[in-house]
DSSP file (Angstrom, degrees, kcal/mol; ACC not computed):
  #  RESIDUE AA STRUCTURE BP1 BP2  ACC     N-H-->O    O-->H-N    N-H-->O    O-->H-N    TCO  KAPPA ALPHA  PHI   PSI    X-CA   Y-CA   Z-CA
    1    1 A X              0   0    0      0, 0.0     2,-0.5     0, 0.0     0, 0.0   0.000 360.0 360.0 360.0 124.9   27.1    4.7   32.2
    2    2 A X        -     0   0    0      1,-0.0     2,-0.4     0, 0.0     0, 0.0  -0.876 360.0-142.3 -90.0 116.7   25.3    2.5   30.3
    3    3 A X        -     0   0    0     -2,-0.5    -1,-0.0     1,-0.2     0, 0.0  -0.288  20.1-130.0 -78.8  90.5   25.2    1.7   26.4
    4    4 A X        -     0   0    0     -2,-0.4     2,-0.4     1,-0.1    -1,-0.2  -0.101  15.8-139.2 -63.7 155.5   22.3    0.8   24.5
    5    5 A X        -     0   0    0      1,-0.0    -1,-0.1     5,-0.0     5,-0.1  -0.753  10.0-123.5 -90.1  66.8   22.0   -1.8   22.5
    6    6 A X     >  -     0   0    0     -2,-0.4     4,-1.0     3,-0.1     5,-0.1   0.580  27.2-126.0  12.3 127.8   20.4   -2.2   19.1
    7    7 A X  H >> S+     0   0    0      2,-0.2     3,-1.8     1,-0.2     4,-1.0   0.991 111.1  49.6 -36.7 -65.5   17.6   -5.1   18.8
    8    8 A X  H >> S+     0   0    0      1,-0.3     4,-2.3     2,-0.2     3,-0.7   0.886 105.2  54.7 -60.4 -35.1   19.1   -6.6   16.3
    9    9 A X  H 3> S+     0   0    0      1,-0.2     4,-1.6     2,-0.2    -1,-0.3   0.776 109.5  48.3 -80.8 -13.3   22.2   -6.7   18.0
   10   10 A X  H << S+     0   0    0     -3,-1.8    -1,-0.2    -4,-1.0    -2,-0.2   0.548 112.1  51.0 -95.0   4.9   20.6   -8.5   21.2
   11   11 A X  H X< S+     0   0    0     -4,-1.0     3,-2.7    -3,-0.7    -2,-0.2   0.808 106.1  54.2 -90.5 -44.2   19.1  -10.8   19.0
   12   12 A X  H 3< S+     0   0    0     -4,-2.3     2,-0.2     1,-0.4    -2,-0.2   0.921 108.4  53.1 -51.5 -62.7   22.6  -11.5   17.2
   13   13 A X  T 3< S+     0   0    0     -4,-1.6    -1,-0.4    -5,-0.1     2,-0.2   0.056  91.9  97.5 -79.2  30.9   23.9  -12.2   20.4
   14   14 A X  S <  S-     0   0    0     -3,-2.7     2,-0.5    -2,-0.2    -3,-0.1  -0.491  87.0 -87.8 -77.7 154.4   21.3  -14.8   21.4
   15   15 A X    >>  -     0   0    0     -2,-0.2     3,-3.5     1,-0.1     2,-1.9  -0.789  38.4-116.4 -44.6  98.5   21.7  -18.2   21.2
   16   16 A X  T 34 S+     0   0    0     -2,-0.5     4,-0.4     1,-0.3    -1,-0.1   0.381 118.1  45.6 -58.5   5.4   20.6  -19.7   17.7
   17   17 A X  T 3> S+     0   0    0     -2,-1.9     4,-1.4     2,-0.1    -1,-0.3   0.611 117.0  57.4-112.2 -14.6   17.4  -22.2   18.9
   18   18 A X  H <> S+     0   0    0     -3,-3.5     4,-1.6     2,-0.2     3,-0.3   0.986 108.2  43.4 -30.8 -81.0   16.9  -18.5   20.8
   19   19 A X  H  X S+     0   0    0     -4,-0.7     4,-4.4     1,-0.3    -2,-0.1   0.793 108.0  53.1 -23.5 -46.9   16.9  -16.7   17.4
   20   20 A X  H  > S+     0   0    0     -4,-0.4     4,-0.9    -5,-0.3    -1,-0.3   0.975 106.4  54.0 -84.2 -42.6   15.0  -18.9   16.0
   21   21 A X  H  X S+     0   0    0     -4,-1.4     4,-0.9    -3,-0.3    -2,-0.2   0.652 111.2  49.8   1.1 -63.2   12.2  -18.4   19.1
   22   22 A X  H >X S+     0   0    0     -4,-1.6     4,-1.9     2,-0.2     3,-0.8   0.945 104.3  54.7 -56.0 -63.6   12.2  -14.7   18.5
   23   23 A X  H 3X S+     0   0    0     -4,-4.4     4,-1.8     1,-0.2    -2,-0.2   0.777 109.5  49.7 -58.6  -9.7   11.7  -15.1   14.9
   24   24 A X  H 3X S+     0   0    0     -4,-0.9     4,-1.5     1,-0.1    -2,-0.2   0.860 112.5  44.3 -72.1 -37.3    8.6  -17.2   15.7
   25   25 A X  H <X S+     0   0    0     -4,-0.9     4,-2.1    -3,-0.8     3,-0.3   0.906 114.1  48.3 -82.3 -55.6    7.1  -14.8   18.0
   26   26 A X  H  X S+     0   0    0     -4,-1.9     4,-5.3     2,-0.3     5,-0.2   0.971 117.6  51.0 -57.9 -67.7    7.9  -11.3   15.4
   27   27 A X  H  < S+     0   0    0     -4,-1.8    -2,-0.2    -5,-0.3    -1,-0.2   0.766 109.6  46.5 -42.5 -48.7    6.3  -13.7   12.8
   28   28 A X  H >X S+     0   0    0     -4,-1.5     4,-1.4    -3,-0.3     3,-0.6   0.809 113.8  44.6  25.9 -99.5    3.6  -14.3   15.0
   29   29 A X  H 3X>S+     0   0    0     -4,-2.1     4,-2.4     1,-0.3     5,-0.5   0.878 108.2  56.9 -69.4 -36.7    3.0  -10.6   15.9
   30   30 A X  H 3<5S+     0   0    0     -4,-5.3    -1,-0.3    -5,-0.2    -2,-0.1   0.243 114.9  42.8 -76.0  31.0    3.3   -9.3   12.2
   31   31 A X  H <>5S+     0   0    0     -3,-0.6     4,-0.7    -5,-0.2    -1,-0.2   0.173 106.7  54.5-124.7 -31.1    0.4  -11.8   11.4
   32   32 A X  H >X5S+     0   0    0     -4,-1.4     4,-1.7     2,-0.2     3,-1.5   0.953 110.5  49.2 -57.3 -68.3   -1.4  -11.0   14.3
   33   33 A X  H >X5S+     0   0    0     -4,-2.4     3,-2.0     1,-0.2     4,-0.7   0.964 104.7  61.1 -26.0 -72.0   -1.1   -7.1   12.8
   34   34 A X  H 34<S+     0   0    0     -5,-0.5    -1,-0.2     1,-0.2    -2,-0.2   0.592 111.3  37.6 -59.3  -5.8   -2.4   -8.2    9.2
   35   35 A X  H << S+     0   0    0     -3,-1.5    -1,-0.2    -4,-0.7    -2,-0.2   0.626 104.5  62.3 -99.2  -9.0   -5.7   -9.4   10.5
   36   36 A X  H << S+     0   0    0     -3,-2.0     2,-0.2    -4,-1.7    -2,-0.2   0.483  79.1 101.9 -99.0   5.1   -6.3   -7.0   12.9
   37   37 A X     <  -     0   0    0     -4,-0.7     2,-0.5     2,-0.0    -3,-0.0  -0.526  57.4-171.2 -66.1 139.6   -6.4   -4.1    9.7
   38   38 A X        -     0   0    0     -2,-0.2     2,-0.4     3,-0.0    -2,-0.1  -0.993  17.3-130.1-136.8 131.5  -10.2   -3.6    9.3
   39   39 A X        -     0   0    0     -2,-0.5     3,-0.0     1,-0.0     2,-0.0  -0.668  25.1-109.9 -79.9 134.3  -11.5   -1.7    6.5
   40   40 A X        -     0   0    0     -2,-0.4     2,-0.5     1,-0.2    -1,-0.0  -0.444  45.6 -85.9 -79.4 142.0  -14.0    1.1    7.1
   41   41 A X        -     0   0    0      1,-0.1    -1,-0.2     2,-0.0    -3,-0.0  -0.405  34.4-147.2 -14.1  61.6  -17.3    0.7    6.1
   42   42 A X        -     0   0    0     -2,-0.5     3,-0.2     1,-0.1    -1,-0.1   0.129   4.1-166.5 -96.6 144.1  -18.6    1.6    2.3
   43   43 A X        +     0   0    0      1,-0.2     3,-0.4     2,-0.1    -1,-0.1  -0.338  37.0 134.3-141.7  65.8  -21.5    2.7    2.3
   44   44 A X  S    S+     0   0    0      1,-0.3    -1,-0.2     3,-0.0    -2,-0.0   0.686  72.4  65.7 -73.6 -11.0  -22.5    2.4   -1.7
   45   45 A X  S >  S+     0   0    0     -3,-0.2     3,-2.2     2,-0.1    -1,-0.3   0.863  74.1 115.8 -82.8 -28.7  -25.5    0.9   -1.0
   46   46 A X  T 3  S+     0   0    0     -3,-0.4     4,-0.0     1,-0.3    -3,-0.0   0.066  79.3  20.7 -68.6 167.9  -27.1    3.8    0.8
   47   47 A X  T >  S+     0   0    0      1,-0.0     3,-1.1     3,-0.0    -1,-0.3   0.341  89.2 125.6  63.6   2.8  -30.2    5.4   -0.5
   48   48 A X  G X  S+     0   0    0     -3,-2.2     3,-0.6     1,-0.2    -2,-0.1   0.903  72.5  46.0 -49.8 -43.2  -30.6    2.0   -2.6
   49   49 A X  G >  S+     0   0    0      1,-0.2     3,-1.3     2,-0.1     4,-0.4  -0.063  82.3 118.0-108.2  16.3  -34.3    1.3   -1.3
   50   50 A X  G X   +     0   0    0     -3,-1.1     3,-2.5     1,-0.2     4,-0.4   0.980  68.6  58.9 -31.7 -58.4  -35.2    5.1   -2.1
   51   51 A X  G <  S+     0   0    0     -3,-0.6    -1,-0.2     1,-0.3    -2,-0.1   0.507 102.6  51.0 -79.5   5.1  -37.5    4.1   -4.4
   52   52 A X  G X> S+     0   0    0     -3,-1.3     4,-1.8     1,-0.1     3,-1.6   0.490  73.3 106.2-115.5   6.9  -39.6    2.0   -1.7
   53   53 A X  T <4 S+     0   0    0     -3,-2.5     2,-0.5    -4,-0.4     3,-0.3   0.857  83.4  43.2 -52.4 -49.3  -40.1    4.7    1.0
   54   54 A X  T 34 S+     0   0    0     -4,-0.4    -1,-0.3     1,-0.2     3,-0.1  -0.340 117.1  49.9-102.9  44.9  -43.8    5.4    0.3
   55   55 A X  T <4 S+     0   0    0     -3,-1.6    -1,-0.2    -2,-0.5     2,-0.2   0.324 120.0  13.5-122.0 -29.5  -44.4    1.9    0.0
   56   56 A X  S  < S-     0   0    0     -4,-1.8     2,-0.3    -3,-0.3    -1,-0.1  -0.779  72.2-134.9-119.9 153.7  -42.9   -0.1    3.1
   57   57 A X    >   -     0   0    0     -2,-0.2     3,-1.8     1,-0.1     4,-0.4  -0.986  42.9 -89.5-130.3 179.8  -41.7    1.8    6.5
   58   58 A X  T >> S+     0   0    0      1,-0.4     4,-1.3    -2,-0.3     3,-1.0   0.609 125.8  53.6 -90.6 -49.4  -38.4    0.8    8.0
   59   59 A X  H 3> S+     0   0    0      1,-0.3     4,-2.4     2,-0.3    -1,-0.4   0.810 110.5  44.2 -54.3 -40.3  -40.2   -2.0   10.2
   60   60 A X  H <> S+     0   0    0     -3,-1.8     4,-1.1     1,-0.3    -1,-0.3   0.642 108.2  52.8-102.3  -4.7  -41.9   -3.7    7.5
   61   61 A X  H <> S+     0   0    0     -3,-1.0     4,-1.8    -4,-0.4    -1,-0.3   0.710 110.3  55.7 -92.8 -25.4  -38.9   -3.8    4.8
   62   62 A X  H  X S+     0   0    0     -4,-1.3     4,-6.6     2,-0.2     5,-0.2   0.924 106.7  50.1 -63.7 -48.3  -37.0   -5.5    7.9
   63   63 A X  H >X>S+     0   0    0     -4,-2.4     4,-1.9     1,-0.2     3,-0.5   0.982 115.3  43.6 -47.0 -62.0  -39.8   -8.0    8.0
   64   64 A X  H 3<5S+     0   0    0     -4,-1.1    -2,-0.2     1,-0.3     4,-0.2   0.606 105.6  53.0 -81.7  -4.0  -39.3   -8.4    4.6
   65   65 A X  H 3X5S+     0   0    0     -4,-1.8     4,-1.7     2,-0.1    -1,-0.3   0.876 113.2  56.4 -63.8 -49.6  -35.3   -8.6    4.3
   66   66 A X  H XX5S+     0   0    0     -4,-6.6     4,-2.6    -3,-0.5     3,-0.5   0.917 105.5  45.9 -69.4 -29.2  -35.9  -11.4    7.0
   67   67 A X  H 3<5S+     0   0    0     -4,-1.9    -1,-0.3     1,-0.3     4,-0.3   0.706 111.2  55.4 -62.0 -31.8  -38.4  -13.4    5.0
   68   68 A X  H 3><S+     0   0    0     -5,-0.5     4,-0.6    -4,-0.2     3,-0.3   0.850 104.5  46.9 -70.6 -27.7  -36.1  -13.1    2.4
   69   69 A X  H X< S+     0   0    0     -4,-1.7     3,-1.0    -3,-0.5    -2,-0.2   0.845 111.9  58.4 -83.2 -48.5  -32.8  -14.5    4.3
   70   70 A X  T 3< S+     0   0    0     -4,-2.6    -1,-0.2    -5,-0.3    -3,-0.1   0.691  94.2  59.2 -51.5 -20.0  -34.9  -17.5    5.5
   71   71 A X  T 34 S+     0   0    0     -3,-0.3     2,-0.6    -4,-0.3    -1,-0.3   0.711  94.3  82.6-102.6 -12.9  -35.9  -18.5    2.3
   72   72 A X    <<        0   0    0     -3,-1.0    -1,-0.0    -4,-0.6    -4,-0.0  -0.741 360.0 360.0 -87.4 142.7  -32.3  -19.1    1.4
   73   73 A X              0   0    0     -2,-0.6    -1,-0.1     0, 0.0    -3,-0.1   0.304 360.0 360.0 -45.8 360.0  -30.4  -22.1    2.2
């Protein structure tokens, strides 16, 4: 029968330039984790450009979003 073993206790018993190996790798993945959080979308904006529906239609405020993004640097 065999016993498990705790992580921490197979790390213990590692070799210390081991150890130290592991903790690079853990470090590593828990930073790999903290970028890969994505926040979901907010979407305060919507209904902002209400007030231009029966002046532009969806095609022609696009034109004009892009003529606007061109003209900044």
């Amino acid at each position: 029968m065999e016993t498990t073993t705790s992580l921490e206790e197979k790390i213990q018993q590692l070799p210390p330039e081991l150890q130290k190996e592991v903790e690079q790798i853990v470090q590593s993945l828990w930073e790999k984790s903290q970028h890969t959080k994505r926040q979901k979308p907010k979407f305060e904006w919507a209904g902002a450009l209400k007030h231009l529906r029966d002046q532009y239609t969806s095609v022609e405020l696009q034109h004009e979003i892009l003529q606007e993004r061109m003209k900044q640097p």
